[in-house]
One Martini backbone bead per residue (centre of mass of N, CA, C, O) as a GRO file, in nm:
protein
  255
    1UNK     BB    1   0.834   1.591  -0.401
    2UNK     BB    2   0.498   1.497  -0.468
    3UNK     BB    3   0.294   1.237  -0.565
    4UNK     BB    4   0.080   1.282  -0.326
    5UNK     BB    5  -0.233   1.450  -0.271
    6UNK     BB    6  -0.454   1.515   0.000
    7UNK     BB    7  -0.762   1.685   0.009
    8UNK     BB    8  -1.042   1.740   0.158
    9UNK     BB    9  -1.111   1.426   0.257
   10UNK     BB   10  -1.453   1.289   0.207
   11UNK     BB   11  -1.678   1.038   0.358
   12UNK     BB   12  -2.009   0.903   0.227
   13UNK     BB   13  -2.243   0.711   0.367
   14UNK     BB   14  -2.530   0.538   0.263
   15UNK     BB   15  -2.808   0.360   0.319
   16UNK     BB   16  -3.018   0.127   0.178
   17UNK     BB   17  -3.247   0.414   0.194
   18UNK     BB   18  -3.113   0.681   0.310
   19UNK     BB   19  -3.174   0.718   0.633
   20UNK     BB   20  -2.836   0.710   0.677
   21UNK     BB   21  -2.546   0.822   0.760
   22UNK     BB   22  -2.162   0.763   0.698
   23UNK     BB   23  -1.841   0.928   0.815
   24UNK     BB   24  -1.557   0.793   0.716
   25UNK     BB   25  -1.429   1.077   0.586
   26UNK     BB   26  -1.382   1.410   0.680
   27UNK     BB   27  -1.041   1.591   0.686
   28UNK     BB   28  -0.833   1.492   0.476
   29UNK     BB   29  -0.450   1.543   0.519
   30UNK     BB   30  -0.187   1.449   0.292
   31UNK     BB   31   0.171   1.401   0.193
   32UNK     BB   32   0.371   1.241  -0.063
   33UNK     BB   33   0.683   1.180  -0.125
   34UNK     BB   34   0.963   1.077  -0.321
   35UNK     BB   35   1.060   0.786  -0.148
   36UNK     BB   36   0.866   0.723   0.023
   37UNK     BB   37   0.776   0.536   0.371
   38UNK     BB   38   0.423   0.499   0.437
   39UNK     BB   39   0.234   0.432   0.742
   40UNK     BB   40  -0.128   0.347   0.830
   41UNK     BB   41  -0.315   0.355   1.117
   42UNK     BB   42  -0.556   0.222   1.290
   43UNK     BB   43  -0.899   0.128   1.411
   44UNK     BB   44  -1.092  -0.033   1.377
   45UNK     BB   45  -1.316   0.249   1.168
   46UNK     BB   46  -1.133   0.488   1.117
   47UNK     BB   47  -1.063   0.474   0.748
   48UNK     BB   48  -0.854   0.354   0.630
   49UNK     BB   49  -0.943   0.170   0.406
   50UNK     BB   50  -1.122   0.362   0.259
   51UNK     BB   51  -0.855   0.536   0.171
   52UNK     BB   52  -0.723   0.309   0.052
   53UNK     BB   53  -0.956   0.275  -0.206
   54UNK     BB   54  -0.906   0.607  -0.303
   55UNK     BB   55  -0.624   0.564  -0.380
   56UNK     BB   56  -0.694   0.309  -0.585
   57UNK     BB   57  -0.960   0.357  -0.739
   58UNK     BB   58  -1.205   0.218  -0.632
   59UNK     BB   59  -1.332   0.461  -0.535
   60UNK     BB   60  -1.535   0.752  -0.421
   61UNK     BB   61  -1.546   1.053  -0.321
   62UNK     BB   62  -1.690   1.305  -0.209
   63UNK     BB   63  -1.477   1.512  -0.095
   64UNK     BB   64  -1.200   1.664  -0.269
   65UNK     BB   65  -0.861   1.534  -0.329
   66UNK     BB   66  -0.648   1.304  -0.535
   67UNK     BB   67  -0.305   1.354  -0.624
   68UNK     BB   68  -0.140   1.153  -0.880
   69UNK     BB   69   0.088   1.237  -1.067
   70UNK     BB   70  -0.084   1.491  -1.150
   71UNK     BB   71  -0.398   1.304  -1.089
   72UNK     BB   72  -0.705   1.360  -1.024
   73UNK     BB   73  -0.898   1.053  -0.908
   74UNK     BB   74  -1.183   1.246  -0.928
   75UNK     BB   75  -1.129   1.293  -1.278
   76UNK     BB   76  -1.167   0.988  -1.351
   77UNK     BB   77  -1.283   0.825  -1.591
   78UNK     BB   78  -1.380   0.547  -1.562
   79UNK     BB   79  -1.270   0.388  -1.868
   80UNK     BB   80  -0.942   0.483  -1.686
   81UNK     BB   81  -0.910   0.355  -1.444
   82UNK     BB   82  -0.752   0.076  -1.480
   83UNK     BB   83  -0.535   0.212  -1.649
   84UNK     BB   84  -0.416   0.360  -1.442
   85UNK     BB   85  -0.370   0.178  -1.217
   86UNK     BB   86  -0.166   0.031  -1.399
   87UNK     BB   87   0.038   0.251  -1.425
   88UNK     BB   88   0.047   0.397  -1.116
   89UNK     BB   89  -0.004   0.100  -0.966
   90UNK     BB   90   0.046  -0.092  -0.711
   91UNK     BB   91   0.019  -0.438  -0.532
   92UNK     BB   92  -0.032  -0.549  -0.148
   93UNK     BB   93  -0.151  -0.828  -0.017
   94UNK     BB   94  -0.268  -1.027   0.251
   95UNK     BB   95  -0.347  -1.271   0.008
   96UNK     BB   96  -0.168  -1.220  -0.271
   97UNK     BB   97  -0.324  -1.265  -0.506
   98UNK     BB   98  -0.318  -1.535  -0.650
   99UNK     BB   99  -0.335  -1.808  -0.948
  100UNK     BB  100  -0.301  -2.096  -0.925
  101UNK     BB  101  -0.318  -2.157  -1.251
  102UNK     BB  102  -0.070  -1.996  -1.220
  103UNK     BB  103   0.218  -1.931  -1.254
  104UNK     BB  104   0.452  -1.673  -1.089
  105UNK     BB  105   0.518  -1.578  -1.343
  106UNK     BB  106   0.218  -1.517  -1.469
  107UNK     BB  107   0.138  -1.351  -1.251
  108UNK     BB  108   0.347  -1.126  -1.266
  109UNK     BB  109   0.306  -1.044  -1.581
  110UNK     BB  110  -0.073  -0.975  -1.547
  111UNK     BB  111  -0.015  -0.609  -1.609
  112UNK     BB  112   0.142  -0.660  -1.891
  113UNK     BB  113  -0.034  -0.818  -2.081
  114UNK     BB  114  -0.312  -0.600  -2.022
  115UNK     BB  115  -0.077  -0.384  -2.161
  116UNK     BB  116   0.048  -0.565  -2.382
  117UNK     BB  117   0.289  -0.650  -2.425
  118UNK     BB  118   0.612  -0.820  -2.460
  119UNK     BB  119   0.780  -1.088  -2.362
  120UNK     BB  120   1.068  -0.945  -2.415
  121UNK     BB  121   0.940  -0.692  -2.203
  122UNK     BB  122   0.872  -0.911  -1.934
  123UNK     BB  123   1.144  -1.025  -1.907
  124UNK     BB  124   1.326  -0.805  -1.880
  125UNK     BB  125   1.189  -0.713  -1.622
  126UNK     BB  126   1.194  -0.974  -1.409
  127UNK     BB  127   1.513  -1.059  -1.355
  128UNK     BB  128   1.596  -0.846  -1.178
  129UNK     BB  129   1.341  -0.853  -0.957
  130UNK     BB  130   1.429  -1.171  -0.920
  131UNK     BB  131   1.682  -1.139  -0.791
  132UNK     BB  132   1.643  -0.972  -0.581
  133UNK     BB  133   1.388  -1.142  -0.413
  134UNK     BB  134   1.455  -1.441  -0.459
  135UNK     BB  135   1.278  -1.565  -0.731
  136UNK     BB  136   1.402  -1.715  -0.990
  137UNK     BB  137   1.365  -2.069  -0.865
  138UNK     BB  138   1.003  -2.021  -0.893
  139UNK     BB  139   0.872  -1.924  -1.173
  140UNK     BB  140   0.747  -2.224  -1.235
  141UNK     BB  141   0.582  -2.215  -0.979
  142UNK     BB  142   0.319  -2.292  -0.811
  143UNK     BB  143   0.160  -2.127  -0.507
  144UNK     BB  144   0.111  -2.428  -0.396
  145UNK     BB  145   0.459  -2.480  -0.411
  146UNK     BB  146   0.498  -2.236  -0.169
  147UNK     BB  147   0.507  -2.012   0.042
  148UNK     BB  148   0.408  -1.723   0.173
  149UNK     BB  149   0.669  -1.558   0.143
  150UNK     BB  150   0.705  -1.615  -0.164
  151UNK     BB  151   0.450  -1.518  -0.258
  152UNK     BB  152   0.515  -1.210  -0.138
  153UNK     BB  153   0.753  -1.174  -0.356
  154UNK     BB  154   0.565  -1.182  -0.554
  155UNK     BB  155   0.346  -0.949  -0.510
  156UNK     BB  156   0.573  -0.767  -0.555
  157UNK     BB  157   0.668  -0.801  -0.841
  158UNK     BB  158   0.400  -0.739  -0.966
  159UNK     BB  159   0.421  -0.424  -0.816
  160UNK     BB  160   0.743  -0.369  -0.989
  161UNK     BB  161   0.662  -0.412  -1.335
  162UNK     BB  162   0.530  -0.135  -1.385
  163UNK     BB  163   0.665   0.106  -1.236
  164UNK     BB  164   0.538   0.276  -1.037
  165UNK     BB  165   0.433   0.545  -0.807
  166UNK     BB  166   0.272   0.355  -0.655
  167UNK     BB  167   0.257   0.152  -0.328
  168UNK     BB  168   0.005  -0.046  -0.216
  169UNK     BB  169  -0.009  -0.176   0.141
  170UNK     BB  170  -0.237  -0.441   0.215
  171UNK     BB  171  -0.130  -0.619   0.509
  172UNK     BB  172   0.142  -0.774   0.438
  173UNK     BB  173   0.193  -0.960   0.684
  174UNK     BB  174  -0.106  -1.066   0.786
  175UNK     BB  175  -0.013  -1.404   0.676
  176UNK     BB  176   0.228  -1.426   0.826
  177UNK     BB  177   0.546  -1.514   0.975
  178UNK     BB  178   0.775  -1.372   1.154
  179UNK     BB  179   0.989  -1.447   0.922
  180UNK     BB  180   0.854  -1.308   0.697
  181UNK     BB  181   0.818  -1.023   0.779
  182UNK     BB  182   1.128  -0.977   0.804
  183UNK     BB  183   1.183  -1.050   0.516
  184UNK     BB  184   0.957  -0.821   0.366
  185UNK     BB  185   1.039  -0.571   0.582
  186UNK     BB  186   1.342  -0.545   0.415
  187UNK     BB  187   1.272  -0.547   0.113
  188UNK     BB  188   1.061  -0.281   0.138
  189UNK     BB  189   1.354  -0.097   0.228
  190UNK     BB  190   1.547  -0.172  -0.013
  191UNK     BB  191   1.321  -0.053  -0.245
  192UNK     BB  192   1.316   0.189  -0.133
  193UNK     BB  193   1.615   0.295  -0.090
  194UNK     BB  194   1.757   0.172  -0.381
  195UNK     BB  195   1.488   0.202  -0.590
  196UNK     BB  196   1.300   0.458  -0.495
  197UNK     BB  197   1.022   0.330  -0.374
  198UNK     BB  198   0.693   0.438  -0.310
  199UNK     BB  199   0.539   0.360   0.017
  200UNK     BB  200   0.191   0.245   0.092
  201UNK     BB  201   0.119   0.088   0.433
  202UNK     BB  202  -0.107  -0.092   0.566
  203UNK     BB  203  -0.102  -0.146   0.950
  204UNK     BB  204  -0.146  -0.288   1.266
  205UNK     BB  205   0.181  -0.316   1.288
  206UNK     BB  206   0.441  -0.192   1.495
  207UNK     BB  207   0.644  -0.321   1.322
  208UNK     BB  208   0.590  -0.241   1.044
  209UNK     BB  209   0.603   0.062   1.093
  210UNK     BB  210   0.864   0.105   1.192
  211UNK     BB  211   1.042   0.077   0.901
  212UNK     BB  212   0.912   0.359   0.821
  213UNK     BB  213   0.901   0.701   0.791
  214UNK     BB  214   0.681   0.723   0.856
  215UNK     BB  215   0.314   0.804   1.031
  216UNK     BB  216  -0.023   0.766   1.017
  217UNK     BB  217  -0.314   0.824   1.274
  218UNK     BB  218  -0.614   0.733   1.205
  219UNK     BB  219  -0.932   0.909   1.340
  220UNK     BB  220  -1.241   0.930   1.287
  221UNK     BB  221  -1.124   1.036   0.969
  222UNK     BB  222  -0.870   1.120   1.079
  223UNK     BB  223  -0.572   1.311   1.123
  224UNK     BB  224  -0.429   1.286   1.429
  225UNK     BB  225  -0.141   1.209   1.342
  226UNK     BB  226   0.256   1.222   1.290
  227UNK     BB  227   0.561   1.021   1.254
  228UNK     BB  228   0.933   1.096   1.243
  229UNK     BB  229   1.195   0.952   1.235
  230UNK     BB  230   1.420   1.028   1.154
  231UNK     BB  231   1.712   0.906   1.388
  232UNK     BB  232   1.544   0.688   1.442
  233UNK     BB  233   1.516   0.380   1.562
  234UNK     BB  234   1.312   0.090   1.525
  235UNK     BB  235   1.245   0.099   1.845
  236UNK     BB  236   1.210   0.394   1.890
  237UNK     BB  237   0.935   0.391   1.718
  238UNK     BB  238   0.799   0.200   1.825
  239UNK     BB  239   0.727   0.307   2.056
  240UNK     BB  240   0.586   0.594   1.959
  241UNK     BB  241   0.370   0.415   1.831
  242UNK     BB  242   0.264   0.265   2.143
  243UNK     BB  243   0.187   0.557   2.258
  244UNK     BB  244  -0.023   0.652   2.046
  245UNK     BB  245  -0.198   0.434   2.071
  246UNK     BB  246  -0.292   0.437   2.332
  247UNK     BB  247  -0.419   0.738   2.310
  248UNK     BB  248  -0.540   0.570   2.101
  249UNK     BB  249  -0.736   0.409   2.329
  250UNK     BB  250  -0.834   0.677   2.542
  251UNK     BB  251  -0.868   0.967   2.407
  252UNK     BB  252  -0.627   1.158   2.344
  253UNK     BB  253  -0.518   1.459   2.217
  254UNK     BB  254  -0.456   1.596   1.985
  255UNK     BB  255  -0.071   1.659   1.815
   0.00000   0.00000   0.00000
């Protein structure tokens, strides 16, 4: 069953004067299954980040149809459309986006407190959430005083206590070292497969995006090519992700 389905999806921005416009994206379309773990590829200038804006609800499209859990986000009112994103997405950036004056506890609170919530079903929902990420014996320290990937097992944290139905993941990896990439991205493996929980994530690293169920690859703001994990293991992946990046980086023609 699909969680989220984009159908001719383009969008046009116009020059500060009207007098060119730029098609950032022409005439996307792909869906997303429930439980699925799908990463997002394409060079700088591609469309990805755009597309990524528009399924966040941050932006809005010029045509198309974006159907997330059943409601059309290019037809919800301004006035609601926070309330959705907080209730139907999680969000993990790649600058963590965590607020130094707020312990890493009450950051990841601050979209359940946003939403009315009850400190003792705030606390109910972290509690599992904080041992599964490793991240319990963190909860009272200031973000300045964890390291770049226990940040971002918080900004997991916070992106997993809404429930959301789509969790989408820019560069998650992109301020990390090696040792938390490959921790990270662990994570998000254990998160999709034992509590299927649905990710959406956008990403340079061809190592990153080896660990996902699916790939999509963006050029010229379409929908170029997507492979497809099967049986492949995480190198056998990474090559094919490796091959279609060349393609793309060449001209060679959609697959």
């Amino acid at each position: 069953m699909s969680i989220l389905e984009v159908n001719g999806l383009r969008k046009v921005y116009s020059t500060r004067f009207g007098g060119n416009k730029v098609e950032a994206l022409k005439n996307v379309n792909f869906s997303v299954e429930v439980g699925e773990f799908v990463a997002i590829m394409g060079e700088s200038g591609s469309g990805k980040t755009t597309l990524l804006n528009i399924l966040a609800a941050l932006d809005k499209s010029t045509n198309g149809s974006v159907i997330l859990d059943g409601n059309d986000l290019t037809k919800i009112k301004d006035s609601s459309v926070s309330q959705f994103r907080r209730d139907k997405l999680g969000f993990v950036f790649q600058d963590f986006n965590l607020l130094d004056t707020f312990t890493i506890e009450d950051n990841i609170y601050l979209p359940l407190v946003l939403a009315g919530k009850s400190y003792k079903e705030m606390n109910e929902r972290l509690m599992p959430i904080a041992a599964r990420l490793g991240i319990s014996e963190l909860l009272k320290k200031y973000p300045y005083e964890v390291s770049g990937g226990q940040k971002q097992r918080a900004a997991v944290a916070r992106a997993l206590i809404t429930n959301p139905k789509l969790v989408l993941a820019d560069e998650p990896t992109g301020a990390l070292d090696s040792k938390a990439s490959d921790e990270l991205l662990k994570l998000f493996c254990e998160v999709n497969r034992l509590v299927g929980q649905t990710i959406l994530m956008v990403t340079h690293s061809v190592k990153a995006a080896s660990v996902a169920n699916r790939v999509l690859f963006i050029k010229d703001g379409e929908v170029f090519h997507q492979i497809y994990r099967g049986a492949d293991t995480d190198q056998q992946l990474y090559q094919k992700i490796s091959d279609t990046l060349t393609l793309l980086a060449t001209g060679g023609d959609r697959r």
